[in-house]
N, C-alpha and C positions, 0 to 999 in steps of 0.2 A: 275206480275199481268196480268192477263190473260184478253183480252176485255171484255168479258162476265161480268166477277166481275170488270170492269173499267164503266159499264154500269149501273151494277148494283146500282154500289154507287153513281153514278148522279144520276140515276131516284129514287133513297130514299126517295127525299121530290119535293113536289108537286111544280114544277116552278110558280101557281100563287100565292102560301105561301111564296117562296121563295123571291118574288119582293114585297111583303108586309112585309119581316121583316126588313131591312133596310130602317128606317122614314127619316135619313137626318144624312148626315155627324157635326159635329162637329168641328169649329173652331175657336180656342183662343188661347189666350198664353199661356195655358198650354198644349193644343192639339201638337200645334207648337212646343213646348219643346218635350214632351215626341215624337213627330214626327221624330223629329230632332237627340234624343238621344239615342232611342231605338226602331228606324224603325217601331214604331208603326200608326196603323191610328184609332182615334174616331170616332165612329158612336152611336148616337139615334134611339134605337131600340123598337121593339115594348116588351111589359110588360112581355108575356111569352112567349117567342121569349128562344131556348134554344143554346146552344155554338155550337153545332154540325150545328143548323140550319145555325144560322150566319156565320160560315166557310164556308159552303157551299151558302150561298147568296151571300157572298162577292166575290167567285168566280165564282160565276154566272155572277153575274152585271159585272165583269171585265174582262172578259173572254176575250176578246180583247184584253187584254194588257198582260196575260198568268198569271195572279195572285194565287200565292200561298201563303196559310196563314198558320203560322208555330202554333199559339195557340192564343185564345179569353179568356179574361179573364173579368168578366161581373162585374157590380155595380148596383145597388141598390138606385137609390138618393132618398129618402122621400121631395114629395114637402113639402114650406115652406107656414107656419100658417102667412097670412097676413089681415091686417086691413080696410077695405072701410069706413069710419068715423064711426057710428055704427055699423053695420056688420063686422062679422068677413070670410072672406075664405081662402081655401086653394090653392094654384098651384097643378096641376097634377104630380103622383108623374111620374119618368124616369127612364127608366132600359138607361145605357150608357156597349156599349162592345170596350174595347180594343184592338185592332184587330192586333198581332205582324203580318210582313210578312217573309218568308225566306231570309235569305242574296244574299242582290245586287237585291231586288225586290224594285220597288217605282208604289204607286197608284199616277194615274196623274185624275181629277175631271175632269181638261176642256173639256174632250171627245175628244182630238186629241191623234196624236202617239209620246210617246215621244224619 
C-alpha cells in the first residue's frame, strides 16, 4: 500500500468525530472474561457510531501503543423500563462494540507503556 492511499484512509473520518465515538471503556466480568478469552476489549459507544468508525477511533486513541484491530462487532442494548414509585422510566438505550485486536496485541487503559 502506497502512503498516498495509507493517508488516505486515516484522514476518512474527521479526528474530532473520531474522539467523540468512544464514550468509555467497559468493565466487568464479563468484559474481563471475553478480554481474557478472546483478546477482546469493550467499549460504550456512541448510538450511530458505525464499525468502520470504531476501528478506526480505537486506533486513533491508541496510537501509542501501535493498536491494531482485527474486527468490531456491535450491540444494541434496549435500556430497561424501570419504576420511581408512581412514575414509570426508562434507562438510555447503549450501543456496546467489541473491539477483537490482532494476535500478541494488548490495550493498556493506564496511559503508560507497557
Amino acid at each position: 500500500m502506497s502512503t498516498a492511499a495509507q493517508t488516505a484512509t486515516k484522514s476518512k473520518y474527521d479526528e474530532s468525530r473520531l474522539a467523540q465515538v468512544l464514550v468509555a471503556p467497559i468493565v466487568s466480568e464479563k468484559a474481563t472474561r471475553v478480554g481474557e478469552k478472546h483478546n477482546q476489549v469493550l467499549f460504550k459507544v456512541l448510538r450511530n457510531a458505525t464499525k468502520p468508525e470504531i476501528k478506526a477511533a480505537v486506533e486513533l486513541m491508541f496510537a501509542a501503543q501501535k493498536v491494531e484491530v482485527a474486527s468490531v462487532r456491535v450491540v444494541n442494548q434496549k435500556g430497561k423500563t424501570k419504576r420511581f414509585g408512581r412514575s414509570i422510566g426508562r434507562r438510555d438505550h447503549v450501543k456496546k462494540a467489541y473491539v477483537s485486536l490482532k494476535e500478541g496485541q494488548q490495550l493498556n487503559f493506564s496511559g503508560e507503556a507497557a
